[in-house]
mmCIF file of the C-alpha atoms, coordinates in Angstrom:
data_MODEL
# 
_entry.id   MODEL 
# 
loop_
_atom_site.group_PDB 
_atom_site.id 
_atom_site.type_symbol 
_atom_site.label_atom_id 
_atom_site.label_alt_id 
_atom_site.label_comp_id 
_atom_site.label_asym_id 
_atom_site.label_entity_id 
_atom_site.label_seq_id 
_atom_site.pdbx_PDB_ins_code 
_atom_site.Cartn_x 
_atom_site.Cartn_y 
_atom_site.Cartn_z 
_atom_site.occupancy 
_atom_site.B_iso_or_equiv 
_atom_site.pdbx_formal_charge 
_atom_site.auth_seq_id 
_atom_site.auth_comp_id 
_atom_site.auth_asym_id 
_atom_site.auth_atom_id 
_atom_site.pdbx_PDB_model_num 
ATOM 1   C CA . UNK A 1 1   ? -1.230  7.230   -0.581  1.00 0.00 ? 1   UNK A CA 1 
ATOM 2   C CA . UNK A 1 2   ? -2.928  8.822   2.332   1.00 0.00 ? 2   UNK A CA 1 
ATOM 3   C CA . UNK A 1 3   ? -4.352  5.178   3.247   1.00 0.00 ? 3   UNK A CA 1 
ATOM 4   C CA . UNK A 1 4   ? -5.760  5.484   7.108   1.00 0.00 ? 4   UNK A CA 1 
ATOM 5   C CA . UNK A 1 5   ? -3.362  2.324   8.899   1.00 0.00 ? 5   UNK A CA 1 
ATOM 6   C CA . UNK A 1 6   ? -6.272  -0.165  9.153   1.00 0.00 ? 6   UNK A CA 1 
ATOM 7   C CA . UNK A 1 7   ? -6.719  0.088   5.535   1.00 0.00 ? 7   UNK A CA 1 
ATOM 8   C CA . UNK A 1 8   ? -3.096  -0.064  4.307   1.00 0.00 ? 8   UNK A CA 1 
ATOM 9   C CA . UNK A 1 9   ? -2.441  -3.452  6.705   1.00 0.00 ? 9   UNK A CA 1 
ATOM 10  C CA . UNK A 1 10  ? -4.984  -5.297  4.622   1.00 0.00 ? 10  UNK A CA 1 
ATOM 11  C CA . UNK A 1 11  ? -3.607  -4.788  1.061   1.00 0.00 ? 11  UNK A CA 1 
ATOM 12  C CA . UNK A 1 12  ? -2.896  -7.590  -0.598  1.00 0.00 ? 12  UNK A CA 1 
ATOM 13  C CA . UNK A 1 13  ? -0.399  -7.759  -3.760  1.00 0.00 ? 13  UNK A CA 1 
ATOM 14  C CA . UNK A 1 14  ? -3.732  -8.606  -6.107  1.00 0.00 ? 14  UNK A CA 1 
ATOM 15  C CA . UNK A 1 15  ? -5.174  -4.836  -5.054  1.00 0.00 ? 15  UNK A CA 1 
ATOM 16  C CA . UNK A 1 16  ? -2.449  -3.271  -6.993  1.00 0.00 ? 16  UNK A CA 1 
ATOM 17  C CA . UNK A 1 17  ? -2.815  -2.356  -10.305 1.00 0.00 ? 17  UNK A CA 1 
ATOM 18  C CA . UNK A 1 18  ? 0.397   -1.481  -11.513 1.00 0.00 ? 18  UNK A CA 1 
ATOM 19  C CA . UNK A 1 19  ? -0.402  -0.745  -15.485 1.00 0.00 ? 19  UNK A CA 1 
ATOM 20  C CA . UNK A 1 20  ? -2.730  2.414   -13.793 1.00 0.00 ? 20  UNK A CA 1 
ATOM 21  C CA . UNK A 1 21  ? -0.918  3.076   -10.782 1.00 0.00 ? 21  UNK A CA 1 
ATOM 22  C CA . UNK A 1 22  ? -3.525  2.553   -8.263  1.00 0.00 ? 22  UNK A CA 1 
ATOM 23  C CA . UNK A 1 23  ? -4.606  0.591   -5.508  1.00 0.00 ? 23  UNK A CA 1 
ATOM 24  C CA . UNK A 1 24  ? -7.648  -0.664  -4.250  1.00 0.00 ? 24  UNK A CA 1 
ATOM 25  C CA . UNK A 1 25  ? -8.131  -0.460  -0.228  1.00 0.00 ? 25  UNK A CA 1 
ATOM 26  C CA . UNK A 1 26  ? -11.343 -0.776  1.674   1.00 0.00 ? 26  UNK A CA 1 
ATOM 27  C CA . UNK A 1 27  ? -12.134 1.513   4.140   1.00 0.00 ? 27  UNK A CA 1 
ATOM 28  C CA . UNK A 1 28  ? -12.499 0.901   7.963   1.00 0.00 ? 28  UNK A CA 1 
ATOM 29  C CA . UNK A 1 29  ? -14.807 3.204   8.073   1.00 0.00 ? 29  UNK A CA 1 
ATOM 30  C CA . UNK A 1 30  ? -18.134 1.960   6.403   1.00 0.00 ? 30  UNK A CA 1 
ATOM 31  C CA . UNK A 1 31  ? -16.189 -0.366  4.840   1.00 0.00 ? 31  UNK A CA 1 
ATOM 32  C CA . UNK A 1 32  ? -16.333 1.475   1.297   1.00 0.00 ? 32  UNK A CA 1 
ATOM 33  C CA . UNK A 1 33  ? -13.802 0.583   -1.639  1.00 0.00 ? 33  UNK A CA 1 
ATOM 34  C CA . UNK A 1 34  ? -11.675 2.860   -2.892  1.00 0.00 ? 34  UNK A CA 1 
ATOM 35  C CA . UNK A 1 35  ? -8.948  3.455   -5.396  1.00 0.00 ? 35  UNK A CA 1 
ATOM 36  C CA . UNK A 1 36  ? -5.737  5.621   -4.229  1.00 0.00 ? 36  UNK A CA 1 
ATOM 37  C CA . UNK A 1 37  ? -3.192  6.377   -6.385  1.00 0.00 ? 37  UNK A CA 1 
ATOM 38  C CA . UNK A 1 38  ? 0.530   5.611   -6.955  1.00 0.00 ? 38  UNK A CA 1 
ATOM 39  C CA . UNK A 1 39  ? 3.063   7.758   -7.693  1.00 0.00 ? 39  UNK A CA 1 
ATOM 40  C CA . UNK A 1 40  ? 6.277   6.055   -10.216 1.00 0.00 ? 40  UNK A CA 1 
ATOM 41  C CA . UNK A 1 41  ? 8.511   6.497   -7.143  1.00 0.00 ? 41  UNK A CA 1 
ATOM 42  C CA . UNK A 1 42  ? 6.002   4.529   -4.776  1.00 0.00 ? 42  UNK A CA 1 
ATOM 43  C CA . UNK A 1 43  ? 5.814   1.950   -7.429  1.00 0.00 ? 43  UNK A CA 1 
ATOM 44  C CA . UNK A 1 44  ? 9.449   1.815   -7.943  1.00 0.00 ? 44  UNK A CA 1 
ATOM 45  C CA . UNK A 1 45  ? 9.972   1.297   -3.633  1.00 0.00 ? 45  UNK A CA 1 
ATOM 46  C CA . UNK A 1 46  ? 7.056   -1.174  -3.900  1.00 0.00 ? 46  UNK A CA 1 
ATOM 47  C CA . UNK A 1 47  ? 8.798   -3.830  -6.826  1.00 0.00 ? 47  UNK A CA 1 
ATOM 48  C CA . UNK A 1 48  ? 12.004  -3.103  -4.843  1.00 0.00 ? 48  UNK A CA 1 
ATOM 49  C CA . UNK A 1 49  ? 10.280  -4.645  -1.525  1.00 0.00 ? 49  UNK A CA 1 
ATOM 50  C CA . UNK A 1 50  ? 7.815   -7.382  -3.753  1.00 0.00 ? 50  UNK A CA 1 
ATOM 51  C CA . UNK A 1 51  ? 11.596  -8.508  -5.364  1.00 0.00 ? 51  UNK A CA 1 
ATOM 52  C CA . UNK A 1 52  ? 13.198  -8.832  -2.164  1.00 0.00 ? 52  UNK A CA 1 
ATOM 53  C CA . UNK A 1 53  ? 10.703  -10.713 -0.732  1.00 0.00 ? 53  UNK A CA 1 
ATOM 54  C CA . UNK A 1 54  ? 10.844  -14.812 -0.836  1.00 0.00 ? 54  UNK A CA 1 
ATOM 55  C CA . UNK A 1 55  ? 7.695   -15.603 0.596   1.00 0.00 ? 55  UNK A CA 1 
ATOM 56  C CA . UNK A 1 56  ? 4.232   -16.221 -1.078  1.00 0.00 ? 56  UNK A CA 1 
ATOM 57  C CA . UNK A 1 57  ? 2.416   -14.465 1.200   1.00 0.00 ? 57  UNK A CA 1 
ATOM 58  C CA . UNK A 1 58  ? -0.836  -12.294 -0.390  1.00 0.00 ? 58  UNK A CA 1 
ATOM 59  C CA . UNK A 1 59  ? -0.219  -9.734  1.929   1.00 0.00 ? 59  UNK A CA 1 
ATOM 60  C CA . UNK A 1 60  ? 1.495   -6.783  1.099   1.00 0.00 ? 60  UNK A CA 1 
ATOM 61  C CA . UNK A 1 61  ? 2.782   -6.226  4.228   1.00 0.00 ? 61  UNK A CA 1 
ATOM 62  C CA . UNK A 1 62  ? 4.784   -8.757  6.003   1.00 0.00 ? 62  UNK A CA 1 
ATOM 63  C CA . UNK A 1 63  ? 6.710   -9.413  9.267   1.00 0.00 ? 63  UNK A CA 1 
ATOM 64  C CA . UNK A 1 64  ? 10.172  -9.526  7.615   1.00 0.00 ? 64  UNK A CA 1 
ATOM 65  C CA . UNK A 1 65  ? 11.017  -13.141 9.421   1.00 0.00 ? 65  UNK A CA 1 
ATOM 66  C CA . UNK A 1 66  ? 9.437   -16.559 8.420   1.00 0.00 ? 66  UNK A CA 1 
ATOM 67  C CA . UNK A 1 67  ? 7.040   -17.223 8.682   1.00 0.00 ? 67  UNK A CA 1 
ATOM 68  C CA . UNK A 1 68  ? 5.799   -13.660 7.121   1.00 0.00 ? 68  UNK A CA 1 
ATOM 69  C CA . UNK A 1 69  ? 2.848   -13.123 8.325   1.00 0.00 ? 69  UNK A CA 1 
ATOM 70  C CA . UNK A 1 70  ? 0.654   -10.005 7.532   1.00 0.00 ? 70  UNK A CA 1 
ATOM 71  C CA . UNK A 1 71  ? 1.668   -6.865  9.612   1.00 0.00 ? 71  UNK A CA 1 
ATOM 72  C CA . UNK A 1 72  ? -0.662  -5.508  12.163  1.00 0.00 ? 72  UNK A CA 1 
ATOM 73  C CA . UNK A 1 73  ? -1.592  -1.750  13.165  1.00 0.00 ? 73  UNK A CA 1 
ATOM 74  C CA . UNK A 1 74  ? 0.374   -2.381  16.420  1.00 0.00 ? 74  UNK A CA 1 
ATOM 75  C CA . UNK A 1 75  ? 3.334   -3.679  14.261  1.00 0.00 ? 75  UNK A CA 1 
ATOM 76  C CA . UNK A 1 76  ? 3.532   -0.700  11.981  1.00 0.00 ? 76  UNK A CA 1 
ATOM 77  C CA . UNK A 1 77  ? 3.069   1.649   15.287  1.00 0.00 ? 77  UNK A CA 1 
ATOM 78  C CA . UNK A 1 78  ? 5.472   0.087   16.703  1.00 0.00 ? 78  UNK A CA 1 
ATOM 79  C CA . UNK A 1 79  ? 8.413   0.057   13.954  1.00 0.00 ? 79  UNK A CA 1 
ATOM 80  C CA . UNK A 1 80  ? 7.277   4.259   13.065  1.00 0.00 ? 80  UNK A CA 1 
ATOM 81  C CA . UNK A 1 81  ? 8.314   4.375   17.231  1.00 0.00 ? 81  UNK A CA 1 
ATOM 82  C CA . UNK A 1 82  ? 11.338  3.337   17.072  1.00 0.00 ? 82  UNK A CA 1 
ATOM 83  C CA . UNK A 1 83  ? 12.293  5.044   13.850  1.00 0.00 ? 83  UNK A CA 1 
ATOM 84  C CA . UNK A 1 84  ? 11.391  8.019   15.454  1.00 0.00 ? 84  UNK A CA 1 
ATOM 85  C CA . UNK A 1 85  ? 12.919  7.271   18.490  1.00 0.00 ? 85  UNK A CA 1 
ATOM 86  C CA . UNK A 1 86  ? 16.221  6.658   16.317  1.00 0.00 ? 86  UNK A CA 1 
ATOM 87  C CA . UNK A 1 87  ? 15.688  9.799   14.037  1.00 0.00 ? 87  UNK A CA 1 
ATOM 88  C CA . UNK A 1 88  ? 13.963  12.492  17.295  1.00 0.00 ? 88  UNK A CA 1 
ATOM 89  C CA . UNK A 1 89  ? 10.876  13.033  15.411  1.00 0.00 ? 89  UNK A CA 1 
ATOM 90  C CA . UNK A 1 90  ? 7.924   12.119  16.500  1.00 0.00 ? 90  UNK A CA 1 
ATOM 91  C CA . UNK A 1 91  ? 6.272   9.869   14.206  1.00 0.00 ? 91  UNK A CA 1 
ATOM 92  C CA . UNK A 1 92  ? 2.730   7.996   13.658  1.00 0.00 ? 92  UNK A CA 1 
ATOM 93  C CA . UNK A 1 93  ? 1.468   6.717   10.802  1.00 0.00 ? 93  UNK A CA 1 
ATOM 94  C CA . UNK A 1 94  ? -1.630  8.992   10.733  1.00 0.00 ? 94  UNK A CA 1 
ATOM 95  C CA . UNK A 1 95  ? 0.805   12.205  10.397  1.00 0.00 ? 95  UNK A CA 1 
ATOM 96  C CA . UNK A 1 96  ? 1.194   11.182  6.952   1.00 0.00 ? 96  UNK A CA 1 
ATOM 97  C CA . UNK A 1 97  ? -2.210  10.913  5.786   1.00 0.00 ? 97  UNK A CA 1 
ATOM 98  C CA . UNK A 1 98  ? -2.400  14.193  7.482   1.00 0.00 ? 98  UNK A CA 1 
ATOM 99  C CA . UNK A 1 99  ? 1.040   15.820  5.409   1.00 0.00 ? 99  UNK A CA 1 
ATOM 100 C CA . UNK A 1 100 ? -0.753  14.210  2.113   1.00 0.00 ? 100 UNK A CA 1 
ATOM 101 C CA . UNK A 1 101 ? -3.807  15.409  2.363   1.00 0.00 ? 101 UNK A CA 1 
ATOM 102 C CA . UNK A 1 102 ? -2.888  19.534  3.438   1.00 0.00 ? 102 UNK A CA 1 
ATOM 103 C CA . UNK A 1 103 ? -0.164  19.164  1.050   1.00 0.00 ? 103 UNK A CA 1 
ATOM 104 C CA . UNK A 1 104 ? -3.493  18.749  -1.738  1.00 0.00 ? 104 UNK A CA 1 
ATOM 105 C CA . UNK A 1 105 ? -4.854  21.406  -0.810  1.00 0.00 ? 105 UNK A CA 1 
ATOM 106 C CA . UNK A 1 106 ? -2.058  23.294  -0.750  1.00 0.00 ? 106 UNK A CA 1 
ATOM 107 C CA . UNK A 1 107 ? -0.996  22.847  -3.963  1.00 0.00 ? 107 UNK A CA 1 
ATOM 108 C CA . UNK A 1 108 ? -4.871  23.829  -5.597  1.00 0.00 ? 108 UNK A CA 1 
ATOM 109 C CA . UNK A 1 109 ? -6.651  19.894  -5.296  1.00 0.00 ? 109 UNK A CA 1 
ATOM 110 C CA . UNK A 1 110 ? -9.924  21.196  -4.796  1.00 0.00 ? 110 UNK A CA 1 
ATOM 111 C CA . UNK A 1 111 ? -11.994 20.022  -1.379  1.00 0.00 ? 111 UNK A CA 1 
ATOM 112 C CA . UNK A 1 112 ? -14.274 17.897  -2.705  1.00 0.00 ? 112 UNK A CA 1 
ATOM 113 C CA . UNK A 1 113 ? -11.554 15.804  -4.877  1.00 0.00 ? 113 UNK A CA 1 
ATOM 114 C CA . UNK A 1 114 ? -9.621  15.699  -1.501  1.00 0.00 ? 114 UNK A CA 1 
ATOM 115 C CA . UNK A 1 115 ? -12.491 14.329  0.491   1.00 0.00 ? 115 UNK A CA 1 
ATOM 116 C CA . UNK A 1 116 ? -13.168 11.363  -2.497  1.00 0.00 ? 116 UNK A CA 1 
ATOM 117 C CA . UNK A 1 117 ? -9.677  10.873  -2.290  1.00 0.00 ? 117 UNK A CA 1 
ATOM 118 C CA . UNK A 1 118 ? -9.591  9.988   1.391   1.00 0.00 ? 118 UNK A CA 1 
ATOM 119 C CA . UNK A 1 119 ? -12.569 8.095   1.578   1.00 0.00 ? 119 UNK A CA 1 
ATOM 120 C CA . UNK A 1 120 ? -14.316 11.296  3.975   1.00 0.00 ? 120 UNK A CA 1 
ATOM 121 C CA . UNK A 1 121 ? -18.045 10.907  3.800   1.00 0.00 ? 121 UNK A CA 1 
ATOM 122 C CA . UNK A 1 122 ? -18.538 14.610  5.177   1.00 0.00 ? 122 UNK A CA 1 
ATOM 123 C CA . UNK A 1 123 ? -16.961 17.765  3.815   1.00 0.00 ? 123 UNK A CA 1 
ATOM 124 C CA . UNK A 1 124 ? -16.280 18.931  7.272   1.00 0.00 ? 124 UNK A CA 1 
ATOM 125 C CA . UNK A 1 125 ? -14.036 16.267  8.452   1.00 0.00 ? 125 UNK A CA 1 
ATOM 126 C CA . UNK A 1 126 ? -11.707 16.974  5.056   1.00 0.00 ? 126 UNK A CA 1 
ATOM 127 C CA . UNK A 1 127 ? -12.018 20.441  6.282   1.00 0.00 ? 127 UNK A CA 1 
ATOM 128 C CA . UNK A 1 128 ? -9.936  19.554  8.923   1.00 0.00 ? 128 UNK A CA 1 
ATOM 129 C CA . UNK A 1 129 ? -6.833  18.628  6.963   1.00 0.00 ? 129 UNK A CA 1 
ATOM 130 C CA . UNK A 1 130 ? -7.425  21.710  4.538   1.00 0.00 ? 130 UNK A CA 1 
ATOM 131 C CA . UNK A 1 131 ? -5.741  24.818  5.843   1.00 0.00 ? 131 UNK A CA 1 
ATOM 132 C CA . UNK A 1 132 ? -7.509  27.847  3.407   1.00 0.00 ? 132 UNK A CA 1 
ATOM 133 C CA . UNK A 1 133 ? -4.691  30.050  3.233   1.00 0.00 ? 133 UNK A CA 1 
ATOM 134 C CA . UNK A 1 134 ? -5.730  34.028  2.827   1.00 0.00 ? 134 UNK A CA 1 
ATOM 135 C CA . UNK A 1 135 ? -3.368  34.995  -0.092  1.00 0.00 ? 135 UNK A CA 1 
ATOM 136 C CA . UNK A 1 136 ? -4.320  31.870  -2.364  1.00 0.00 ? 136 UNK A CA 1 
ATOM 137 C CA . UNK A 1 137 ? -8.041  33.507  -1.895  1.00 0.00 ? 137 UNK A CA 1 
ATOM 138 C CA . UNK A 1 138 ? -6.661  36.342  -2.935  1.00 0.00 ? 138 UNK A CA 1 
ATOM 139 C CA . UNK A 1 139 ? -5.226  35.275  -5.857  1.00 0.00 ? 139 UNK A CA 1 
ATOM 140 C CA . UNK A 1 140 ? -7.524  33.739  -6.990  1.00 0.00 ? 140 UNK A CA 1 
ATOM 141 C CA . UNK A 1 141 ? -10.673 36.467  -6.489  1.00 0.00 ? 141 UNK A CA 1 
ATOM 142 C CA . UNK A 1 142 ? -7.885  38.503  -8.766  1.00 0.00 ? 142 UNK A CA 1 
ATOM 143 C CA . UNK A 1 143 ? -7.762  36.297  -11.627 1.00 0.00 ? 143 UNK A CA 1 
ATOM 144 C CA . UNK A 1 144 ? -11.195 35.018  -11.197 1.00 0.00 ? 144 UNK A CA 1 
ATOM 145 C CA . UNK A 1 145 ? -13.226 37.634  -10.356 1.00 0.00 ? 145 UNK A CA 1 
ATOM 146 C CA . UNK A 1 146 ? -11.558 41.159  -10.866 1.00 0.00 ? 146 UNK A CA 1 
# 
């Protein structure tokens, strides 16, 4: 979903609307709501975990031993460590906001739908996440211009 970590710890089951496949966060920076958007496979992981679970915690994310309380930043940190400890990759959660977000604008989301998308309130910081590659410009220019 591209959700920064902050925003994705405080999600509670009631934010999800699974009839449109989205999900309301609120950003840590400015505190701005937001919708992101689910894809059927995230939904599909997501009942998995919500059927598994015996608790009646809001939360979305919980410590997986009673009593289940919400997960924290360090807590997610912590468990993307060791995964990538056990796997040798380096992994933090940030990296894939990062993948998301390139991956857009790799595949023709436009920049300003990318920066809505992640909650960005300047153009420049998407920029940062947006590689322009020089034969998509070409491309383009060709069938748009020439």
């Amino acid at each position: 979903t591209a959700t920064r970590i902050g925003e994705a710890v405080s999600v509670n089951r009631s934010d999800i609307d699974w009839q449109r496949k989205e999900l309301i966060v609120y950003g840590e920076k400015g505190k701005k709501e937001r919708t992101v958007y689910l894809t059927d496979r995230c939904i599909y992981h997501l009942k998995k975990y919500l059927d598994e679970r015996k608790d009646t915690n809001e939360a979305l994310f919980v410590s997986s031993k009673s009593p289940h309380k919400r997960l924290g930043v360090q807590a997610i940190q912590s468990m993307l460590a060791a995964l990538g400890k056990k796997t040798n990759i380096h992994v933090h959660a940030h990296k894939f906001r990062r993948t998301l977000l390139t991956d857009a604008g790799k595949r023709g989301m436009p920049l300003q739908e990318i920066q809505v998308y992640a909650g960005h309130a300047k153009p420049d910081t998407t920029m940062q996440y947006v590689m322009v590659q020089q034969e998509r410009v070409k491309s383009n220019f060709m069938k748009n211009i020439a």
